[in-house]
VMD Tcl script that builds the backbone (N, CA, C; Angstrom):
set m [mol new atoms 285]
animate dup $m
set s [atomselect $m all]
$s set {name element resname resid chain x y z} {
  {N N UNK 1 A 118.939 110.591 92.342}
  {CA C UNK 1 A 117.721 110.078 92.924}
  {C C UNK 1 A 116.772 111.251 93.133}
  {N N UNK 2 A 115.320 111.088 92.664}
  {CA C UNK 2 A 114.961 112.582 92.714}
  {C C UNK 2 A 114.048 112.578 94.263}
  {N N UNK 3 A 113.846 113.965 94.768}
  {CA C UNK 3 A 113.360 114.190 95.894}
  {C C UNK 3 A 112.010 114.003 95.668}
  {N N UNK 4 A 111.378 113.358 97.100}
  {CA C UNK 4 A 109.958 113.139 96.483}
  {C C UNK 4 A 109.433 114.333 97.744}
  {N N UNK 5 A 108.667 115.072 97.366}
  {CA C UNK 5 A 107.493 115.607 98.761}
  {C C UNK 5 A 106.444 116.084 98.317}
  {N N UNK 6 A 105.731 116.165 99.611}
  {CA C UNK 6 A 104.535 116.353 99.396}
  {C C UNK 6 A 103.682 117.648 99.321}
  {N N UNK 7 A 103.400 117.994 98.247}
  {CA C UNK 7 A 102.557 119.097 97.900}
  {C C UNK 7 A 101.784 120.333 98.991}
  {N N UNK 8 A 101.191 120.470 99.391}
  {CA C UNK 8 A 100.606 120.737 100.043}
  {C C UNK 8 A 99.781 122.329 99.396}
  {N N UNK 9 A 98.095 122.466 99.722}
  {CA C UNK 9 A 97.633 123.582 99.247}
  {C C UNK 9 A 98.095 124.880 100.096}
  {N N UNK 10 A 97.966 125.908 99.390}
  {CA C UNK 10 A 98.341 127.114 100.022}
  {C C UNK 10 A 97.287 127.546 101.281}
  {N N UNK 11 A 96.242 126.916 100.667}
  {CA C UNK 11 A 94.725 127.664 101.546}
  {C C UNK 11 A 94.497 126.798 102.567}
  {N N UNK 12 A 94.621 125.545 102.668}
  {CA C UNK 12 A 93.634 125.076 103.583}
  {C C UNK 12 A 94.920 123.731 104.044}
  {N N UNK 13 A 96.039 123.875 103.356}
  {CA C UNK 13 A 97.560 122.743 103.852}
  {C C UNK 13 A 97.149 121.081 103.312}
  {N N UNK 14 A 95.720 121.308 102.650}
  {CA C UNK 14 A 95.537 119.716 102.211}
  {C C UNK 14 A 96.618 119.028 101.050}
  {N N UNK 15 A 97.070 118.186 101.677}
  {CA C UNK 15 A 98.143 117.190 100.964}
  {C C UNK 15 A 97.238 117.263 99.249}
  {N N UNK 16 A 98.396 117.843 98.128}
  {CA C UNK 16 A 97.925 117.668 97.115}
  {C C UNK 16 A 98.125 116.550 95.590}
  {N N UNK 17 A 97.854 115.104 96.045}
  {CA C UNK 17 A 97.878 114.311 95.519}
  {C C UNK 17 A 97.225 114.626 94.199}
  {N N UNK 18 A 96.302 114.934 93.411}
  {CA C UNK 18 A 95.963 114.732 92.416}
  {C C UNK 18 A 95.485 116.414 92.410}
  {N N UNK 19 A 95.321 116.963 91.435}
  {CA C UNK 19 A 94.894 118.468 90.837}
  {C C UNK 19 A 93.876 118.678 89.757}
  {N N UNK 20 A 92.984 118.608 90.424}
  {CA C UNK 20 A 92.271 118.488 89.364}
  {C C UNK 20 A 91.944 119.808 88.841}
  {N N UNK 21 A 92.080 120.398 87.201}
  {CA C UNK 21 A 91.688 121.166 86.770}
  {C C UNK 21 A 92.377 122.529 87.172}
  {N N UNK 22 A 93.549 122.230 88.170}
  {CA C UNK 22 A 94.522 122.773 88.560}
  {C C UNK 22 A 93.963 123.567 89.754}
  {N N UNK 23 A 92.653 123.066 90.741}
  {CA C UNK 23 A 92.262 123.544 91.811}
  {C C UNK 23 A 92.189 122.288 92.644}
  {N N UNK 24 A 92.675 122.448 94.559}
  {CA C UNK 24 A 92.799 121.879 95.763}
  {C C UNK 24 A 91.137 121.014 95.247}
  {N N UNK 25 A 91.743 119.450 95.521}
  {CA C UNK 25 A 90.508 118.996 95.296}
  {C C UNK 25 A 89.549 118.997 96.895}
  {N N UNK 26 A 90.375 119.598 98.520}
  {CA C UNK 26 A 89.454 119.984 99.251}
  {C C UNK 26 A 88.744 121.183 99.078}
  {N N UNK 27 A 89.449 122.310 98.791}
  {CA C UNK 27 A 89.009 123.461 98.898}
  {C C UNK 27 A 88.561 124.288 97.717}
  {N N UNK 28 A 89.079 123.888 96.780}
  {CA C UNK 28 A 88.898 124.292 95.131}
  {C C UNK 28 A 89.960 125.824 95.391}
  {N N UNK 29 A 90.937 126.274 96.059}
  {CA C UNK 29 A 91.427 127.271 95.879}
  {C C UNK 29 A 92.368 126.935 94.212}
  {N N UNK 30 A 92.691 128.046 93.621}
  {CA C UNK 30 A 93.794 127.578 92.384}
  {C C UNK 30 A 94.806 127.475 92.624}
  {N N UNK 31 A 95.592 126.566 92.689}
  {CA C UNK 31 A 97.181 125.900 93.077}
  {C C UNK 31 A 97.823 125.519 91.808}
  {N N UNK 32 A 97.719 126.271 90.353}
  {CA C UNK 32 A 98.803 125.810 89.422}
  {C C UNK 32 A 99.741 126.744 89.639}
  {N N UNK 33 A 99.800 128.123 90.156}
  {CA C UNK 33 A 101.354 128.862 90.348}
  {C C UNK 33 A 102.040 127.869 91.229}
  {N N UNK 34 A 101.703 127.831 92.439}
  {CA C UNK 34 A 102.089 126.920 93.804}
  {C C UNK 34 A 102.624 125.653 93.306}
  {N N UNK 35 A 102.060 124.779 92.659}
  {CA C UNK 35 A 102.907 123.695 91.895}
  {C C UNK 35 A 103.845 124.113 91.297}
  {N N UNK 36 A 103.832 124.767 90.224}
  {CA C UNK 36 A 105.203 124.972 89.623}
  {C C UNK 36 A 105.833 125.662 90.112}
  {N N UNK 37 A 105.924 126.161 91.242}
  {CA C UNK 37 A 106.946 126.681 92.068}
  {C C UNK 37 A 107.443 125.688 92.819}
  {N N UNK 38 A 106.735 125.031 93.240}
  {CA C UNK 38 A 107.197 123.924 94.605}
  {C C UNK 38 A 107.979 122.769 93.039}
  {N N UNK 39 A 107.746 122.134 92.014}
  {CA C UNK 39 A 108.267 121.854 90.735}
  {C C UNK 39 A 109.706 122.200 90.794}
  {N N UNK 40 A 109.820 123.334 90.493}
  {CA C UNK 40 A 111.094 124.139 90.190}
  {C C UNK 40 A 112.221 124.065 91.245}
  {N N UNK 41 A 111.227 124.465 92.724}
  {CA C UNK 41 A 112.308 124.271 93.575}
  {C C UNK 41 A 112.588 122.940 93.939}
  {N N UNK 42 A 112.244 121.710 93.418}
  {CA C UNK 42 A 112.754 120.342 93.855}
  {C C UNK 42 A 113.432 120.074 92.447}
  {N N UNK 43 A 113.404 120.648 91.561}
  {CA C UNK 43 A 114.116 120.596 90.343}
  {C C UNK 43 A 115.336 121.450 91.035}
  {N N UNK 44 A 115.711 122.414 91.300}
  {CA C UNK 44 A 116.360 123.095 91.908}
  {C C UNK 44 A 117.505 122.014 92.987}
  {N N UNK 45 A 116.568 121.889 93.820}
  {CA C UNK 45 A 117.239 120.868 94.798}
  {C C UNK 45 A 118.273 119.636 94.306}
  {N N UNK 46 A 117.593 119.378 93.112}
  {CA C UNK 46 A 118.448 118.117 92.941}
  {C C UNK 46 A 119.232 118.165 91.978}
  {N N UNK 47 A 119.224 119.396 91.365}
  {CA C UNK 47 A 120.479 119.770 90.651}
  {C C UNK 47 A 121.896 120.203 91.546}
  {N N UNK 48 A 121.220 120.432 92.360}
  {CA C UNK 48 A 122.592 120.936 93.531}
  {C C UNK 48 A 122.873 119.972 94.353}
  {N N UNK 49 A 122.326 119.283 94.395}
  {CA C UNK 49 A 122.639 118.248 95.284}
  {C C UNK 49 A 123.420 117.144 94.393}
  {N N UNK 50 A 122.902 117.142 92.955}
  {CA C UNK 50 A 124.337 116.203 91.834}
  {C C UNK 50 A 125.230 116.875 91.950}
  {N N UNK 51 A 125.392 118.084 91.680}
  {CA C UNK 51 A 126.656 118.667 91.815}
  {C C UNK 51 A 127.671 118.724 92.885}
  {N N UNK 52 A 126.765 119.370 94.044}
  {CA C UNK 52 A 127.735 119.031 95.381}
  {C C UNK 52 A 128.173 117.508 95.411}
  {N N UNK 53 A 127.223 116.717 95.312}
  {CA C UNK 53 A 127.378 114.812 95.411}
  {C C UNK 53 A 128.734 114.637 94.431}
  {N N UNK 54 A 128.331 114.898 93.449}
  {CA C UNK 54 A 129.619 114.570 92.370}
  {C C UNK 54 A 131.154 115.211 92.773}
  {N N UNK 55 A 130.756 116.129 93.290}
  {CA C UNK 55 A 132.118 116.941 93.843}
  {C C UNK 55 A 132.589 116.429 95.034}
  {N N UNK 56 A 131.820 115.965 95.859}
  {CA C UNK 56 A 132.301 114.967 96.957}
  {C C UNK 56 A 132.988 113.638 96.698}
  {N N UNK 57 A 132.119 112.813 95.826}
  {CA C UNK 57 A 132.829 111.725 95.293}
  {C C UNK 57 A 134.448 111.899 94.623}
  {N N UNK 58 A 134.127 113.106 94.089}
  {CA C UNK 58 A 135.611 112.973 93.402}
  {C C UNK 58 A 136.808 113.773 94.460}
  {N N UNK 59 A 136.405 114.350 95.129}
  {CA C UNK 59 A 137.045 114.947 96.543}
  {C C UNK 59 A 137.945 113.829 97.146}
  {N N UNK 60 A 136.293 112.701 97.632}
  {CA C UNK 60 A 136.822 111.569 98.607}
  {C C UNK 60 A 137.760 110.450 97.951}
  {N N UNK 61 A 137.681 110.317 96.566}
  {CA C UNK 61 A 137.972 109.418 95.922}
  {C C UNK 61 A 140.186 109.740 95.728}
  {N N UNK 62 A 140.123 110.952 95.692}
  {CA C UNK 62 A 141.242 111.573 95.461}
  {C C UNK 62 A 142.369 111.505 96.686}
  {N N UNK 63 A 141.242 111.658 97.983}
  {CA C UNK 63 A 141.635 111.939 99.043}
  {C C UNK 63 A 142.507 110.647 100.213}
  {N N UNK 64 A 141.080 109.762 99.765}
  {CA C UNK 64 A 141.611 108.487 100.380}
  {C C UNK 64 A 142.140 107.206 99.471}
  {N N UNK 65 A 142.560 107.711 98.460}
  {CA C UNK 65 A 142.811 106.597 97.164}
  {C C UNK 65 A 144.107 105.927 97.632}
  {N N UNK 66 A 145.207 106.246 99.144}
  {CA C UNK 66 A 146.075 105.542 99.517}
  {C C UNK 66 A 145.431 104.683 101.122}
  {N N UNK 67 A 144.901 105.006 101.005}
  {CA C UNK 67 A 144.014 104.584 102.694}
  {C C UNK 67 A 143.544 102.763 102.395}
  {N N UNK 68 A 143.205 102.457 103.384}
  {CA C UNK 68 A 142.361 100.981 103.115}
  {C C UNK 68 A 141.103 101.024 102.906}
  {N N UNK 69 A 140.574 99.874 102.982}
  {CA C UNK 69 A 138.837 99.806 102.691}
  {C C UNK 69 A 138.702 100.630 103.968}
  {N N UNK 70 A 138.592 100.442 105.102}
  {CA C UNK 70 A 137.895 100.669 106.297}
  {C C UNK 70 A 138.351 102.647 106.387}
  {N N UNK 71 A 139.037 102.879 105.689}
  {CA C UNK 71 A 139.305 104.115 106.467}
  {C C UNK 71 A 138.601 104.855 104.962}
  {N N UNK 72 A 138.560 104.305 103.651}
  {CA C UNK 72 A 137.852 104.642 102.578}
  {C C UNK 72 A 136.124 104.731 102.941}
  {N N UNK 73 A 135.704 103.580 103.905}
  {CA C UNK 73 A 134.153 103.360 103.931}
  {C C UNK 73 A 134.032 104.507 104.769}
  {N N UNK 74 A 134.820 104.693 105.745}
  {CA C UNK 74 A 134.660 105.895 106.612}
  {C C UNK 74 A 134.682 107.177 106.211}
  {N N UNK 75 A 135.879 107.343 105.482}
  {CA C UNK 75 A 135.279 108.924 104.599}
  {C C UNK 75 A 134.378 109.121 103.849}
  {N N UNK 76 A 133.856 107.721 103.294}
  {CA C UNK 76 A 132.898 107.608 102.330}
  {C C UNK 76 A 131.192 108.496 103.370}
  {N N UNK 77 A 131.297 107.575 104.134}
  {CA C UNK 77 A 130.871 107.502 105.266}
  {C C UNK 77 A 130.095 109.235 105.788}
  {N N UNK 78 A 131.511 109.634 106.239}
  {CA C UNK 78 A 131.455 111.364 106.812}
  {C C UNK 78 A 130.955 112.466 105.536}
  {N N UNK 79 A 131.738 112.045 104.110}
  {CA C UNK 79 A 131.124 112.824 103.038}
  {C C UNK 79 A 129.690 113.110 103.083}
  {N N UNK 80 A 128.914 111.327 102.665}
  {CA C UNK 80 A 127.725 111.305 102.696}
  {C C UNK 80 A 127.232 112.197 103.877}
  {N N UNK 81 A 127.369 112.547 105.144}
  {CA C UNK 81 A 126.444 112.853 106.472}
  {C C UNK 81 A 126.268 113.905 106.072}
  {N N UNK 82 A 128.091 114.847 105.534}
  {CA C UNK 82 A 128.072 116.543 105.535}
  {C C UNK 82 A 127.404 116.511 104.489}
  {N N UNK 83 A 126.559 115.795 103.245}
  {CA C UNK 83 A 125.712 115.883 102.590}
  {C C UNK 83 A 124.561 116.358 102.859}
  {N N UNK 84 A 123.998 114.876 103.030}
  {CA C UNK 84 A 122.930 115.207 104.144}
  {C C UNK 84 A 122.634 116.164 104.870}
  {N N UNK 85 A 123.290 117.028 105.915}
  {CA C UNK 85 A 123.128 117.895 106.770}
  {C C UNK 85 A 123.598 119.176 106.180}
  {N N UNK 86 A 123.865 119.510 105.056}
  {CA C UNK 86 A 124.432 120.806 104.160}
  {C C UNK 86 A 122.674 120.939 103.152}
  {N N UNK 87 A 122.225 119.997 102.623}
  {CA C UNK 87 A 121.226 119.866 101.898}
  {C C UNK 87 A 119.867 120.133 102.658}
  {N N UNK 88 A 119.858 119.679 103.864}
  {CA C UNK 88 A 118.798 119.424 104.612}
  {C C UNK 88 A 118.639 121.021 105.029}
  {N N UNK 89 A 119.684 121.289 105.476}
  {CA C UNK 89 A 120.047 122.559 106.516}
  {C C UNK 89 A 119.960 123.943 105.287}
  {N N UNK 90 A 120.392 123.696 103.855}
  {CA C UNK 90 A 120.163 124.900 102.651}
  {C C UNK 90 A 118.778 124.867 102.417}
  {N N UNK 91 A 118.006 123.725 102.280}
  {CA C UNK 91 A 116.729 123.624 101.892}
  {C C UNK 91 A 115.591 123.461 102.525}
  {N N UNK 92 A 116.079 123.906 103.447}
  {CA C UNK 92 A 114.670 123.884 104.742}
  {C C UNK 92 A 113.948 125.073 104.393}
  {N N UNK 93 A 112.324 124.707 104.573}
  {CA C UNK 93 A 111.665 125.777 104.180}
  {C C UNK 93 A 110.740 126.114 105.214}
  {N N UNK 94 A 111.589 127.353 105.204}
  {CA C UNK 94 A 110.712 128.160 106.900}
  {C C UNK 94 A 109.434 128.169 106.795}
  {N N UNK 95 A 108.314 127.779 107.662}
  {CA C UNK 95 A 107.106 128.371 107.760}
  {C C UNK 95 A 106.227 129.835 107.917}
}
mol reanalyze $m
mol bondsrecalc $m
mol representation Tube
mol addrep $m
């Protein structure tokens, strides 16, 4: 599932929905490095995040393959969170 966020200019923080001509359509500063960086690193992101994901699934799948539904939904469950909070917590981007 790919990460969606929101752009933002370097100069002036205006949300960058459309680019025109590859300058902030508030401020006209040039924001084509800044895109393809912010690009790369959500390309980035979600390559690691299939990988870790895929490695979890087959972790949990291995792990609780004698367990019942309820104790399967539950690891299912805890995998997904330490996801979440491993991804959130690597890819936070300091101000």
């Amino acid at each position: 599932m790919p990460i969606s966020t929101t752009v933002t200019c370097p100069e002036c923080d205006a949300a960058l929905v459309r680019k025109p001509g590859g300058r902030c359509p508030s401020c006209g500063a040039d924001v084509r490095e800044h895109v393809l960086r912010q690009r790369h690193r959500e390309k980035r992101i979600e390559q690691v995040v299939a990988v870790v994901s895929t490695i979890l699934v087959l972790g949990v799948s291995l792990f609780v393959g004698g367990c019942t539904i309820v104790e399967g939904v539950l690891a299912y469950a805890v995998a997904g969170a330490v996801m979440w909070w491993f991804a959130k917590r690597t890819f936070y981007e300091a101000e």
